[in-house]
N, C-alpha and C positions, 0 to 999 in steps of 0.2 A: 439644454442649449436653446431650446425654446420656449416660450413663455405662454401661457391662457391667451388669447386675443378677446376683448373684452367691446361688442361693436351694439351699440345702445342696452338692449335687454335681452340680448344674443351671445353667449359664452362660446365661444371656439376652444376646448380644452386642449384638444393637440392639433395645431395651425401646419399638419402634413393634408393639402387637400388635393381631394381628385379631381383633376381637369373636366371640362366640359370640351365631349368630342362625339364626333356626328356620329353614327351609329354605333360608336361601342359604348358612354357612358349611360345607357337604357337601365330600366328600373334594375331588372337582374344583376347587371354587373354593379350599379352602385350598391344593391345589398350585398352581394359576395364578397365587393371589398369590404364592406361597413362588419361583417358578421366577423374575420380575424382579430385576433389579441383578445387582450383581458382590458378592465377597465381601464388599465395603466395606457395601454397601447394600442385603443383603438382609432381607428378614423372619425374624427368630432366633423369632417363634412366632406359633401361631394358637392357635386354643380352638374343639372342638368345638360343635354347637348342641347344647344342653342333653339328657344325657340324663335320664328318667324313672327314679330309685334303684328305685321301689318294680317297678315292671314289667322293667325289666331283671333283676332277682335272681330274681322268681316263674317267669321265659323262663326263667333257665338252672337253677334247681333242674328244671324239669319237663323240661327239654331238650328246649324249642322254641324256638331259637336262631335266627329269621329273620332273611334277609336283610336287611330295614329295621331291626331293632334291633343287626344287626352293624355296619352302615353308621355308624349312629350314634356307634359310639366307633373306628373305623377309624384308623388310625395313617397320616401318609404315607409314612413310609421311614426307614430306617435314619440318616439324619443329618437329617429334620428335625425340630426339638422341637413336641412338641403338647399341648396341654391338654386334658384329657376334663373341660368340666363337667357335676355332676350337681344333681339339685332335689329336693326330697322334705321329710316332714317328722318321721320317725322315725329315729332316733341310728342303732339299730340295721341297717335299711336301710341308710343311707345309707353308715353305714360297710361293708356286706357288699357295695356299686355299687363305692367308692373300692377296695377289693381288689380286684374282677376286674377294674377298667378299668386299676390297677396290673399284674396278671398280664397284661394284655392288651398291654402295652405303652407305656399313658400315661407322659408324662416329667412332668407336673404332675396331679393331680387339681384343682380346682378348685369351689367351694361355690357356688349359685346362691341369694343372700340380697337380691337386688334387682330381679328381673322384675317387672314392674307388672298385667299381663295376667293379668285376671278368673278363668281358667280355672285359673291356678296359685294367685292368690291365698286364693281361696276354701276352696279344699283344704288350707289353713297352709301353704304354701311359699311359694317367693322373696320378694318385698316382704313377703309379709305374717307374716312371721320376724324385720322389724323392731318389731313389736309385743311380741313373745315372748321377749326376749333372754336369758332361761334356756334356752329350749328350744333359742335359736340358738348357745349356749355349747355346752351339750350335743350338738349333732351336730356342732359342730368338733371338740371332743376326742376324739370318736371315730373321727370320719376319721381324724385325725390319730394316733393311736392306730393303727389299722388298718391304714396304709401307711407304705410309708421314704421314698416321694417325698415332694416338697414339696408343699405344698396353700395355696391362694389362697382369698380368700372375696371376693365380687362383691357392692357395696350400694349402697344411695345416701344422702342424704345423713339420709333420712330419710320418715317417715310419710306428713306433712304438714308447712308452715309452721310448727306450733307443734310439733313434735315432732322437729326437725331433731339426732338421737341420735346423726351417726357417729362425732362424736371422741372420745365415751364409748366407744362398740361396738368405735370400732378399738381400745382399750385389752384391753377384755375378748377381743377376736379374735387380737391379741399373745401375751396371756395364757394363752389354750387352746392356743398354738402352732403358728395358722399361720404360712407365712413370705409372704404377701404379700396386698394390699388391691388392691384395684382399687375406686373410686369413682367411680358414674354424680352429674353433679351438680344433682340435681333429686331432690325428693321423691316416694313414691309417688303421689299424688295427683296434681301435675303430667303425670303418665305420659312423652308428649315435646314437652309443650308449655312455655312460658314461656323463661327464661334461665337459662343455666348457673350456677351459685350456684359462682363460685370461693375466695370466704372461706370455705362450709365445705370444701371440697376440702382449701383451702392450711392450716386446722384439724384435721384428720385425718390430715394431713401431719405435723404436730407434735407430734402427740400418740402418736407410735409412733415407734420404731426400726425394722421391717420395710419393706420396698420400698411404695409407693406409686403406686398407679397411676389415673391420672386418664381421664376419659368422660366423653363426652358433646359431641355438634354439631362436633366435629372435622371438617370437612370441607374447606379448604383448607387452605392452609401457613400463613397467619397464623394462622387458629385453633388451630394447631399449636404455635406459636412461643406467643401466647398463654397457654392452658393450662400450658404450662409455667412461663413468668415468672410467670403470678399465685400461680401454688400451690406451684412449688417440686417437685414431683412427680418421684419417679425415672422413670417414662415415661409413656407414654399409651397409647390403645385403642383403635381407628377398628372403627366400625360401618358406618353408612350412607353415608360418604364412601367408602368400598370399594364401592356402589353403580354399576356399568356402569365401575366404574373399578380394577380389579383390581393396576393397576400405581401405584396412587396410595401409598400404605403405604411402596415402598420409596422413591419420592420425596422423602417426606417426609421420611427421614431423612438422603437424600441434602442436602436443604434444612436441615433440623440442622445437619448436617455443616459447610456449606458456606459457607450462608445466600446461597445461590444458586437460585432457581425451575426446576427443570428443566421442557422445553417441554410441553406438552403434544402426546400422541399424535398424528398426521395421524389423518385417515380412512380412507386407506388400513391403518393399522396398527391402527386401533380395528377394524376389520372383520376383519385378520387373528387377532386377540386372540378376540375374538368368536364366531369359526367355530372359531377351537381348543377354547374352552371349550363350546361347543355338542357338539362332537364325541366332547369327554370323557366330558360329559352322557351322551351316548346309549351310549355303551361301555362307561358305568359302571351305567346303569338300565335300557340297553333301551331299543329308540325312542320307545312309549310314551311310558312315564313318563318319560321323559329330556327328550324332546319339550314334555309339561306342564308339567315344572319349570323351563324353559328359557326357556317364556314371557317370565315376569317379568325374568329378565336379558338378555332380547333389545330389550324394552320399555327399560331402564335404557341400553344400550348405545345407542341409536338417542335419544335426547331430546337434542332441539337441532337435528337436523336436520331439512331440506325435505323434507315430504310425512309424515313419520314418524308423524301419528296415522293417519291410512290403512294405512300399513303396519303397524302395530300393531293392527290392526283384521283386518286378513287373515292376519298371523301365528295371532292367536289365535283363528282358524275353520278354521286348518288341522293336520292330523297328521299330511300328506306330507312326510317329512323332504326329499326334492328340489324340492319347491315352493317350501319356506320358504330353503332357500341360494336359490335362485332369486329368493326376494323381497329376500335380502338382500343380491346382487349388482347389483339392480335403486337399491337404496337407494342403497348406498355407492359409490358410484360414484367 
């Protein structure tokens, strides 16, 4: 149902990709997703959580190169492809992030031209670059300019209801010479609420030659199947259905493939799943911080089961890493 995407000397074999999302798509979780299926069916890429263009360059001119700002564009391995996206809202920046995160490693750099959240907006980046679309031409050309990778730009479909701009944008975003789109389908305003709007998706679609990539509510296989037949889109983009569900992505495309449901996990194996990635966590942050961040996906992994808000209630009053495998042996039984 889907095709290789082919983006200068960058093979996408299966175009099922993992969103770029603030604290959960960290190194860990994109190799958990990356490590399910067989070669048929695995994830051909993820995308960093957003780096900040303007803070990362001011760290490495001063060469204070921390840990947390390394993390952030960290590459998984020598054969898995990865997108570094970055946000900001100066060409020049932007373009001097897309070069080191190139020297770093990145197989795509990627534009962040459609985040909704206040704290980006405000500051003229993501969403609110769909107001500004000189300024948004101008810092594509420059990335694009700046690196030999290929570079994606990330939007939605627009403003607001009266302002829905992407089939225009995707034109001018061809133009300045990215090689690929990716479209959340809802307007800034919306944030993540209302319905997926697949006319302008399946419009955006049309209005370019470059790859196309559709988002938004994907979260089982019909939504999957879906999004593709309404809009026609070379792939899709799974956010929040990667949610406690890590192995869900390569499924899906297993489901493409097949147009067969594969089952979902036992208990027993969500809980095996679960403690790998906990364990990552902590080996990659520290028990700490490993610990805090983990919360939230322990919380994801355990919904649906008996007794689970309690144990989610004790998970998160505790920072004994033996307590908490202990609460979660107690769960999953």
């Amino acid at each position: 149902m889907l095709k290789p995407i082919k983006l200068k000397n960058v093979i996408i074999k299966n175009p099922v990709i993992l969103a770029p999302m603030a604290g959960v798509s960290d190194l860990p979780f994109r190799n958990l997703v990356s490590s399910f299926g067989n070669d048929d069916n695995k994830v051909s890429l993820t995308v960093s959580e957003m780096v900040p263009s303007a803070s990362q360059v001011i760290l490495l001119e001063r060469k204070k190169t921390t840990n947390k700002v390394k993390r952030l564009y960290e590459q998984h391995n020598s054969k898995q492809l990865t997108s570094v996206q970055i946000f900001g809202n100066d060409p020049a920046l932007m373009a001097q992030s897309a070069k080191i995160n190139e020297d770093l490693g990145a197989d795509i750099i990627d534009i962040n031209m459609g985040c909704p959240v206040n704290k980006i907006v405000k500051n003229g980046a993501g969403s609110d670059l769909l107001k500004n679309l000189p300024l948004a031409e101008q810092i594509i050309k420059e990335v694009v300019k700046a690196v030999k990778v290929p570079v994606s730009v990330k939007i939605r479909t627009g403003w607001d209801a009266n302002n829905k701009i992407a089939p225009t944008f995707a034109k001018m975003i061809e133009q300045a010479g990215a090689s690929m789109i990716t479209i959340h389908g809802r307007t800034r305003s919306q944030l993540y609420s209302g319905n997926i709007d697949f006319e302008t998706i399946k419009a955006t679609k049309k209005a370019v030659s470059i790859p196309v990539i559709g988002n938004g509510d994907i979260t089982t296989f019909a939504s999957a199947r879906e999004m593709i037949e309404k809009t026609g889109v070379d792939g899709i983009m799974i956010g929040r259905g990667s949610y406690g569900a890590p192995w869900f992505l390569s499924q899906v495309i297993e489901y493409l493939k097949t147009g067969i449901e594969p089952l979902s996990p036992t208990i027993a194996e969500k809980k095996d799943v679960m403690i790998m990635h906990i364990k990552a966590m902590l080996d990659y942050y520290g028990d700490k911080t490993g610990l805090l961040n983990a919360r939230k996906h322990i919380a994801w992994y355990s919904k649906g089961i008996k007794n689970s808000n309690e144990f989610r209630n004790l998970i998160n009053n505790s920072m004994d890493k033996d307590e908490i495998f202990t609460l979660i042996d107690k769960l999953f039984k």
